[in-house]
N, C-alpha and C positions, 0 to 999 in steps of 0.2 A: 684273504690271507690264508696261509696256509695250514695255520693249525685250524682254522673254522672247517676248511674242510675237510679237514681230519675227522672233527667231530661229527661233522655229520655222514660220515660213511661211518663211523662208531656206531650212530646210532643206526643206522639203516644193516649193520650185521645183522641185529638184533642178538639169539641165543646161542647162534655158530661160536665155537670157541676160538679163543684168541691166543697164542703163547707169545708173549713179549722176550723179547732176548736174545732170541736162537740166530744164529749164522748155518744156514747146508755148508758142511763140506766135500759133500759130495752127494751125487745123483747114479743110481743104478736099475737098469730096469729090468723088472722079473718079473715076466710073462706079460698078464695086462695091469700089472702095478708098476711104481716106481719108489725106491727105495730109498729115503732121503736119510742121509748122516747130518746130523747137528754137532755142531763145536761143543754140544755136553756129551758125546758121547751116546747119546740115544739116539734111534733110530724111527723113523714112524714110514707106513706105506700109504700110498695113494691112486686113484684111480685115473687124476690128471694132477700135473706140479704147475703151475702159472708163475712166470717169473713177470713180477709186476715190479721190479726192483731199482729201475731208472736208467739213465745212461749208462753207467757203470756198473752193469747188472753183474749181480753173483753167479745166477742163474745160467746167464748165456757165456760166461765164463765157464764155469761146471760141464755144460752139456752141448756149446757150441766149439769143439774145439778152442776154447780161448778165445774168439773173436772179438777184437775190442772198437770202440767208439774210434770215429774217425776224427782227428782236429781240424776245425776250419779255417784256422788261422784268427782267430775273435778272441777276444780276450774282454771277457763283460766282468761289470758291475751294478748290481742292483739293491736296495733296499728303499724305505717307505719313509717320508716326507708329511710333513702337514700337508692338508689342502691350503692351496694360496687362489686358486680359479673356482666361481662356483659354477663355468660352465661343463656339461658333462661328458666332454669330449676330448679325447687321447693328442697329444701333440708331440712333434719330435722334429728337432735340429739336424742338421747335418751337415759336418764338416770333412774333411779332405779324409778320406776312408775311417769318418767317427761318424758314431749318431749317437744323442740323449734325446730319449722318450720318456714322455709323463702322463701316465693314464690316471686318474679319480679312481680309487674303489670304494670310498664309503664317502661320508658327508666330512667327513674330520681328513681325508689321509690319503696322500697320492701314492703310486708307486714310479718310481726311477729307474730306469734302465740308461748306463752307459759304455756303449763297448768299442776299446780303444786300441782296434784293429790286432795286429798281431802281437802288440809288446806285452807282455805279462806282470804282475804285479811290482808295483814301484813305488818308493814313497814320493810325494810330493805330486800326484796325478791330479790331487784336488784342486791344488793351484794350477793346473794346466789346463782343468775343464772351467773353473771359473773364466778363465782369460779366454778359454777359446769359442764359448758358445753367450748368448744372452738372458736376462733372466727370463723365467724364475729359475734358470740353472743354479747362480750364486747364492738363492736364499735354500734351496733343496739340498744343495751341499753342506750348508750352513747346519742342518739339521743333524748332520752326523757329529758334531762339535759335541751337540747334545746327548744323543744316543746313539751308537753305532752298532749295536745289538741286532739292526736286522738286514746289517750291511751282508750282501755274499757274494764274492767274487772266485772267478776261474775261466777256462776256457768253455768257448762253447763246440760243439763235437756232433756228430752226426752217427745213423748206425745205419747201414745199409746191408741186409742179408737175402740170400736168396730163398729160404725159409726162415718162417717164426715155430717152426716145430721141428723138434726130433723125437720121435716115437712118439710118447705120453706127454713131452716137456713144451709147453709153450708158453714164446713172448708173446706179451703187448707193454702200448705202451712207449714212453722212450726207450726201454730195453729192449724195444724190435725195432721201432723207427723214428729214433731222434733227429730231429734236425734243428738248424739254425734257429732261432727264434721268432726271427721278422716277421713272419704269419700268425705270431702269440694263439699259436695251434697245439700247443706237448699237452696241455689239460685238457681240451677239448679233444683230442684224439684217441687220447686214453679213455676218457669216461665215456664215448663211444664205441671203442673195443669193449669194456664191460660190457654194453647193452646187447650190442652185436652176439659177442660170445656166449653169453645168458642166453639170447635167443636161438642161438645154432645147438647150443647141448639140450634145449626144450625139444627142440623138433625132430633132432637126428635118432638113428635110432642106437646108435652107437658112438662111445667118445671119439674113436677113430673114424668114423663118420664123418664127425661135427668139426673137427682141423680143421678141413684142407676145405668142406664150405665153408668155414668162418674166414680164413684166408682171402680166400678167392671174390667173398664177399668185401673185405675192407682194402686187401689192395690198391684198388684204382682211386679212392679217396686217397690216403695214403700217400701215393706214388704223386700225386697230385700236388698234395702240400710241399712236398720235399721238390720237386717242380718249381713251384711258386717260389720256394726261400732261396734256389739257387740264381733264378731270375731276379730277387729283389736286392740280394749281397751283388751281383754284376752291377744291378742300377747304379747303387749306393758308391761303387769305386769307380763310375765314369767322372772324368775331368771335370772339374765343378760347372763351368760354365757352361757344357752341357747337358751336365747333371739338372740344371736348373730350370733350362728349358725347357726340358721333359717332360722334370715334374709339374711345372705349371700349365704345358698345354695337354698333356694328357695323365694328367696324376690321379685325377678325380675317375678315368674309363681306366685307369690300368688299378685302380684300388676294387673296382667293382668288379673288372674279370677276374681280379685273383682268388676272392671270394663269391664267386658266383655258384660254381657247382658243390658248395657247399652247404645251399642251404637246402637241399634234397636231403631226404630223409638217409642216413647212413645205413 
């Protein structure tokens, strides 16, 4: 879930200070500083700005020309389900440009993902995925009767730039390179840009150094993933029937190259 990993990059700051609240409204850079405006009014300077701020980043707003998230025409829904399978393996449906996916994340609680191609939110979609996919679609939907607290829906959106930095200002993250989901890559991408990045400002001798090899360094991972989701949204809208064929003669060698040169060290 997502507030757990909240917590634990809480505790892993450890004494680094924190200010809750703040929105930049603006980014200015003086000399080898950058000069961040906050919506109170105060002003604080830095040596590097990291916009870790998501698809919708404020950051690459501020400092990227405006450059915003691209729509992919997707339109998801996701929130968290009992567990009903105690096996511990991800499953997903797919009908005529839909798919519902059901991954385990703990002993108790599955998570649901369904995305209902380009139409955007609408009442009455629950009766439409019950009827259209089988269970445990019907009893996972059932659960939002219950609580619908950790339901989230919206489009899904991609970011494609030809840099993650201007001057001092850099993305990661999906505020440098969101893409589709289908690769369930955006957290695993990011908390390797940290590690990455940690490691490039350890070694270089300079911040302006450490960019453009931090860059150059995660690119091709990167470039890869957003690779793969654009190749797995094509799959997903070929004609069912030979959608189907595909997937079953080569589903098991096309899941493996997709994640293949990923498990090299980042």
């Amino acid at each position: 879930m997502r507030g757990d990993g909240v917590r634990v990059l809480i505790v892993g700051v450890g004494d680094a200070p924190i200010r809750w609240g703040r929105q930049p409204v603006a980014l200015v850079e003086e000399g080898s500083l950058v000069a961040v405006e906050f919506d109170d009014d105060s002003t604080d300077r830095y040596d590097l700005v990291i916009g870790a701020d998501g698809v919708n980043s404020t950051v690459r707003r501020l400092a990227f020309d405006g450059q915003a998230a691209r729509d992919l025409g997707q339109y998801a829904y996701r929130w968290v389900a009992p567990r009903v399978d105690a096996e511990p393996v991800w499953s997903v449906q797919l009908g005529h440009g839909r798919q519902f996916l059901t991954i385990p994340i703990s002993a108790e609680q599955t998570y649901c993902y369904y995305n209902d191609g380009p139409v955007a939110d609408r009442p009455g979609w629950r009766d439409e995925v019950a009827a259209t996919f089988t269970e445990p679609v019907a009893t996972m939907l059932k659960a939002l009767d219950h609580d619908d607290s950790t339901l989230h829906s919206g489009p899904n959106q991609e970011v494609v730039l030809d840099s993650w930095s201007r001057g001092r200002v850099l993305l990661i993250g999906d505020a440098a390179h969101a893409t589709s989901p289908n690769m369930a890559q955006g957290a695993a991408m990011a908390l390797e840009d940290a590690v990455v990045l940690a490691s490039s400002l350890a070694t270089a001798d300079s911040v302006a150094e450490a960019l453009p090899g931090y860059e150059a360094r995660r690119r091709p991972r990167t470039d890869w993933v957003l690779s793969q989701t654009h190749r797995r949204d094509k799959a997903t809208g070929l004609p069912p029937l030979l959608r189907d064929v595909v997937m079953r003669r080569l589903g098991e060698q096309m899941f493996r190259s997709n994640y293949g040169p990923l498990f090299a060290q980042p």
